[in-house]
N, C-alpha and C positions, 0 to 999 in steps of 0.2 A: 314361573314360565321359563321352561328350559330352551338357550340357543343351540340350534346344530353347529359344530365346530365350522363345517366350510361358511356359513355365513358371519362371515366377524362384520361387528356393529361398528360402524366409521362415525367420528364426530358430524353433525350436522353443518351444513356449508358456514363460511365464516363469514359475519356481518360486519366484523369493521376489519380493519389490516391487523389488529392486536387481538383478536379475538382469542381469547384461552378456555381451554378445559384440563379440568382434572378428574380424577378417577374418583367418583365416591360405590365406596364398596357395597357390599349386597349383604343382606340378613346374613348369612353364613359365608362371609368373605374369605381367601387365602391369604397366605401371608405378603404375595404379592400386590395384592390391592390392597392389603392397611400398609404396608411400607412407604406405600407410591401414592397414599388421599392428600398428600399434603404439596406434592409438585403439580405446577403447571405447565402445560405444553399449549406454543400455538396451533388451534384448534387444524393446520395444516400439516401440523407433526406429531401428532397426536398419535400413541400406538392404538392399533385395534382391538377391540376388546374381544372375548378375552386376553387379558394383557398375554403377552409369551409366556411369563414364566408361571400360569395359572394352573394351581393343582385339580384346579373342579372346572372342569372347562363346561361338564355335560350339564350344570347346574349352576354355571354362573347367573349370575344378579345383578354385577356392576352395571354402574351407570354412567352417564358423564354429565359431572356439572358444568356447568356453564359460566364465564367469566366478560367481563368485557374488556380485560389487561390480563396479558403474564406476571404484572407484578401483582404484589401483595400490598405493599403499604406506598405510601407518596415515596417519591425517588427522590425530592429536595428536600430542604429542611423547610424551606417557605409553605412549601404542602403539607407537611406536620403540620406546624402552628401558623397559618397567615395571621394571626392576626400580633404575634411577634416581631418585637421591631429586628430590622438588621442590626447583626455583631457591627457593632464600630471599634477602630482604632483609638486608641488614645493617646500611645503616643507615638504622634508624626515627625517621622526618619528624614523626609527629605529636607533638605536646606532649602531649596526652591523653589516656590509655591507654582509658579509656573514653567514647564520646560522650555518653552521657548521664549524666555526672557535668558538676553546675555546675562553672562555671571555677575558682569559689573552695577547692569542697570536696573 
């Protein structure tokens, strides 16, 4: 199903504030859409498809996936692994176990 060039496909309205899409290409995609299947855009800045720099504009394909995050994986380490205890120190630099004890006492 071929789009006419004046009607570019805009991502669908965004459900949360992080909402993402990415480009996934079409059966016969350019080189601009498999360059570009791996970044995400919030679904408010999302370019319109087809992308600008599309060589088959009269037979594009692409699509937009749909994400519920710009990111890709946990942004902490705790989101990696919870169930990882926290890195401890071992050895403790300070002289004073509490700061607001005088020096003396």
């Amino acid at each position: 199903m071929a789009r006419m060039k004046e009607e570019p496909l805009k991502p669908a309205a965004a459900v949360s504030r992080w909402h993402a899409v990415s480009v996934k290409p079409g059966a016969v995609a350019c080189k601009a859409a498999e360059s570009g299947k791996t970044r995400r855009w919030l679904s408010r800045e999302a370019p319109m498809l087809p992308l600008p720099d599309c060589t088959r504009t009269d037979t594009c394909q692409c699509t937009y996936q749909h994400h519920d995050d710009r990111r890709v994986g946990g942004r902490r380490a705790e989101e990696v692994d919870a169930f990882r205890a926290p890195v401890r120190v071992n050895d403790e630099r300070r002289k004073r176990k509490d700061r607001r004890q005088p020096a003396g006492g």
